[in-house]
C-alpha positions as CSV (number, residue, x, y, z in Angstrom):
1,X,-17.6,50.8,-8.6
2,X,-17.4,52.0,-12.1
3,X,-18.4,55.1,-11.4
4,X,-17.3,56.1,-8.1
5,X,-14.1,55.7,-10.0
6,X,-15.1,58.3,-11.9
7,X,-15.3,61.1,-9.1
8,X,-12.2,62.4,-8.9
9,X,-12.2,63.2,-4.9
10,X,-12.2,59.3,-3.8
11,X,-9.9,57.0,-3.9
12,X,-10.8,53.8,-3.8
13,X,-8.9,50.2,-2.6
14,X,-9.8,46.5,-2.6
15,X,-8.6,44.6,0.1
16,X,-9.7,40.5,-0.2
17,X,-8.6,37.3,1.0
18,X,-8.4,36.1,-2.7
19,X,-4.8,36.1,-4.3
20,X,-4.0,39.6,-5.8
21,X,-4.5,38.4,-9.9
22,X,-7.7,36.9,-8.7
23,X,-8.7,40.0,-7.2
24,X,-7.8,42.4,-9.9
25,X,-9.6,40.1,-12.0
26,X,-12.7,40.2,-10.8
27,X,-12.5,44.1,-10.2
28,X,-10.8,45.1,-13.5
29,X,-10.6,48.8,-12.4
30,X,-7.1,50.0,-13.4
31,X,-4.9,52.3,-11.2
32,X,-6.4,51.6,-7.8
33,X,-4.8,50.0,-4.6
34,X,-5.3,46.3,-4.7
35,X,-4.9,44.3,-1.3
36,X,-4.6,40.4,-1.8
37,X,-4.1,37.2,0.7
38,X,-5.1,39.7,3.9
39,X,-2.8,42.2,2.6
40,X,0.2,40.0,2.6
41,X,0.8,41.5,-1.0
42,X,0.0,45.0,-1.9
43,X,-0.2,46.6,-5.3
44,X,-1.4,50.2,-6.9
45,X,-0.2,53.2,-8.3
46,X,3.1,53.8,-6.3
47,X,2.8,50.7,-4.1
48,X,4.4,47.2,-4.4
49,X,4.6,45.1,-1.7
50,X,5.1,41.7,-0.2
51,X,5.3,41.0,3.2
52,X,9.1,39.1,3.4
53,X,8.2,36.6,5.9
54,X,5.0,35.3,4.9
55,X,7.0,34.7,0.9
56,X,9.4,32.8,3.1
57,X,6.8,30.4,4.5
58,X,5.9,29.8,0.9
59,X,7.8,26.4,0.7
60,X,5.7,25.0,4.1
61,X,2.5,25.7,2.6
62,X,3.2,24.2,-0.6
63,X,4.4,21.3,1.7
64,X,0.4,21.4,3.3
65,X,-1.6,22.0,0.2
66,X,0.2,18.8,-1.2
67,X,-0.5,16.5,1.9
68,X,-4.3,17.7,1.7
69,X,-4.7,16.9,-1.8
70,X,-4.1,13.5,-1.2
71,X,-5.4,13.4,2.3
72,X,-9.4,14.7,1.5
73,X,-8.9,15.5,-2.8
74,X,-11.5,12.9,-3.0
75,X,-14.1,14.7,-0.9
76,X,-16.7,15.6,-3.2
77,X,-17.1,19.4,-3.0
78,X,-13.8,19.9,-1.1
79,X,-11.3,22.8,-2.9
80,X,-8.1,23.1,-1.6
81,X,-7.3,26.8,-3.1
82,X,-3.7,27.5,-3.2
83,X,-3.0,31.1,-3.3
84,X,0.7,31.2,-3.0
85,X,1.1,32.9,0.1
86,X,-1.8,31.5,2.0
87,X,-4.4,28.5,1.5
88,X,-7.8,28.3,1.5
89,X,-9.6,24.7,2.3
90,X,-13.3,25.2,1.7
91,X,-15.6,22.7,2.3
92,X,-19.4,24.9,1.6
93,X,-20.4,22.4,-0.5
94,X,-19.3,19.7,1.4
95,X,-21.9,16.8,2.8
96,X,-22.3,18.1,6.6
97,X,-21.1,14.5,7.8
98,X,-17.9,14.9,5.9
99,X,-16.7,18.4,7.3
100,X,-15.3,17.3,10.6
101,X,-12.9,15.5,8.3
102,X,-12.2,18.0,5.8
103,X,-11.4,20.4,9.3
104,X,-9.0,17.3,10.9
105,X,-6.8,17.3,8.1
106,X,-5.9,20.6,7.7
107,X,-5.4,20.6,11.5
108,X,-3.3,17.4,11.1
109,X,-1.2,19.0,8.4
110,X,-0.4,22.1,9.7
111,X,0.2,20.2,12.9
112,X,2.3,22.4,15.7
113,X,4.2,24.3,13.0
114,X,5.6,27.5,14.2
115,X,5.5,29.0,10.9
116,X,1.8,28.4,10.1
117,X,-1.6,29.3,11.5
118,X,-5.2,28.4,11.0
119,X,-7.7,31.3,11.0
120,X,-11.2,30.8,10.2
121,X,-13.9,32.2,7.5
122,X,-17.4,32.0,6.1
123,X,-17.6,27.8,5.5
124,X,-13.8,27.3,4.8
125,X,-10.4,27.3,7.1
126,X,-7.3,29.4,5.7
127,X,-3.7,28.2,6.4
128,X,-1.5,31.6,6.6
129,X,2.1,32.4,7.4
130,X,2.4,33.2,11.2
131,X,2.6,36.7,11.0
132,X,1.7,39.6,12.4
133,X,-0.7,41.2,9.3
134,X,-4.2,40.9,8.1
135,X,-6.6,42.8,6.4
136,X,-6.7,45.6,9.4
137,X,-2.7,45.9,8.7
138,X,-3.1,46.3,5.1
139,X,-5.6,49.5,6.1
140,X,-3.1,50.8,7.9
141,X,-0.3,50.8,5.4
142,X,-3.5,51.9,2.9
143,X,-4.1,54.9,4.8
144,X,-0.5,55.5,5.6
145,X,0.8,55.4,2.2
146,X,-2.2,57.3,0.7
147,X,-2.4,60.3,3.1
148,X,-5.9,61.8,3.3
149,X,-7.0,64.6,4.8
150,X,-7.4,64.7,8.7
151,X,-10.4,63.5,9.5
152,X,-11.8,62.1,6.2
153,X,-14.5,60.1,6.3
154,X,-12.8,56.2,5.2
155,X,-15.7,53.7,4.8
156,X,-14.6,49.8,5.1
157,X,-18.0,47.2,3.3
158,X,-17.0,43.7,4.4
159,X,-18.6,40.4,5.3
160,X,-16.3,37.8,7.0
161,X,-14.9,36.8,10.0
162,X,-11.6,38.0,8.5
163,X,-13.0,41.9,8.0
164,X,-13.2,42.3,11.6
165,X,-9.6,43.2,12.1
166,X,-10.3,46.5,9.3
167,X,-13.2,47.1,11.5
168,X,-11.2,47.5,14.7
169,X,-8.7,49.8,12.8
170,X,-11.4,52.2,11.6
171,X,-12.7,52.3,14.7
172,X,-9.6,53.0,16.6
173,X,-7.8,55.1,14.1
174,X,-8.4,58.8,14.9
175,X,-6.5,60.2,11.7
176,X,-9.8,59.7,9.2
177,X,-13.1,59.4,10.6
178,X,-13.6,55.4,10.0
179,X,-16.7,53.4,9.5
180,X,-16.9,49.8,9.5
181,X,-19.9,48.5,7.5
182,X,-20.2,44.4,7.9
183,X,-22.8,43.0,5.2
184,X,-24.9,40.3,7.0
185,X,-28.6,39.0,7.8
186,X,-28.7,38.2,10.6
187,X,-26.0,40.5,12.7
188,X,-23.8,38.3,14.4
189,X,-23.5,38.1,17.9
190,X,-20.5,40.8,17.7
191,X,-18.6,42.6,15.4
192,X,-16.4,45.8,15.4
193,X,-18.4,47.1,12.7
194,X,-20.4,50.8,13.5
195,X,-22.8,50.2,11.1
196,X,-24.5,47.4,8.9
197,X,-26.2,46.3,5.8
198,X,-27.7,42.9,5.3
199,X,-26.9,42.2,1.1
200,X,-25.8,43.1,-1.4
201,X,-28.3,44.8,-2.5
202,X,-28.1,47.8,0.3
203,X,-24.4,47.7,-0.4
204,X,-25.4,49.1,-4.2
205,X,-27.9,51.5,-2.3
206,X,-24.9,52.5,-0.2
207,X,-22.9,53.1,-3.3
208,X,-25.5,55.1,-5.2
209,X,-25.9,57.1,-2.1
210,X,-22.2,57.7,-2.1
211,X,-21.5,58.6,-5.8
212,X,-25.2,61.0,-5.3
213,X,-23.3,63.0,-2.6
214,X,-20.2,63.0,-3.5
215,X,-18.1,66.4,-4.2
């Protein structure tokens, strides 16, 4: 990532499910687009934004994070990841017998609250604002606010459930020519993705192929 920095004609953008410091922390590569909680709060050169209603639902998730702590804290392996404007419950290292009750109680806390939703990922269950934005919305506004070229090619690597919703952007979009790349072994049973890699390791490949060719 270091180097494709480097080249001058791409412009690169992280968009993650982790909370935006999180996210930038783990990067640390200044003066590009940074996409945290599904894009509910964007930041890069030029760009600042939070999506209004999902900082309004902040108090209600608060409200759930607190009722889970006590309700499965004791769990051994459970981590109840507050992010401030969503919530991860991840239970991947959680004794198999014990994850139907890690899943109840966030489904018993979030209840039939209008202003929350349950969306699932790789081993964990998020608890978002109900809103109308994920990480295919956050493209959009990516591409919107950053204004390539017709038709540039605009490559997406993910590997979650929660990717798919990029995917389907790329692959609808007709002002750059998109290309969803999901990272998984074994494919699963659909995706939006147009292409695919199966670790990590072919995603560096990818990468080194990429900086090789680039102008």
């Amino acid at each position: 990532l270091q180097r494709l920095h480097r080249i001058e004609s791409l412009t690169m953008a992280v968009v993650s499910g982790r909370a935006m410091d999180d996210a930038r922390e783990r990067v640390a590569l200044p003066d590009i687009a940074y996409a945290g909680n599904h894009g509910m709060e964007i930041e890069g050169p030029g760009l600042h934004r939070i999506h209004e209603d999902a900082a309004r639902a902040r108090p209600a998730l608060a409200s759930v994070a607190d009722r889970l702590r006590d309700r499965i804290g004791g769990i051994d392996g459970v981590l109840v990841e507050d992010k401030e404007l969503t919530l991860s419950i991840h239970y991947r290292r959680v004794a198999r017998e014990q994850v139907h009750e890690v899943r109840d109680a966030v489904f018993t806390a979030v209840g039939d609250r209008e202003d929350l939703r349950i969306t699932e990922g790789k081993e964990l269950l998020e608890v978002r604002p109900s809103v109308d934005w994920h990480k295919g919305r956050a493209v959009e506004f990516l591409l919107r606010e950053m204004s390539p070229p017709a038709g540039v090619p605009a490559i997406y690597i993910g590997d979650d459930r929660t990717d798919e919703d990029a995917f389907r952007v790329l692959r609808d979009i007709s002002s750059v020519a998109g290309e969803g790349v999901i990272v998984a072994n074994p494919l699963p049973p659909s995706t939006a993705a147009r292409s695919m890699l199966r670790d990590p390791d072919e995603v560096a490949s990818l990468l080194e192929g990429i900086i090789a060719i680039a102008p």
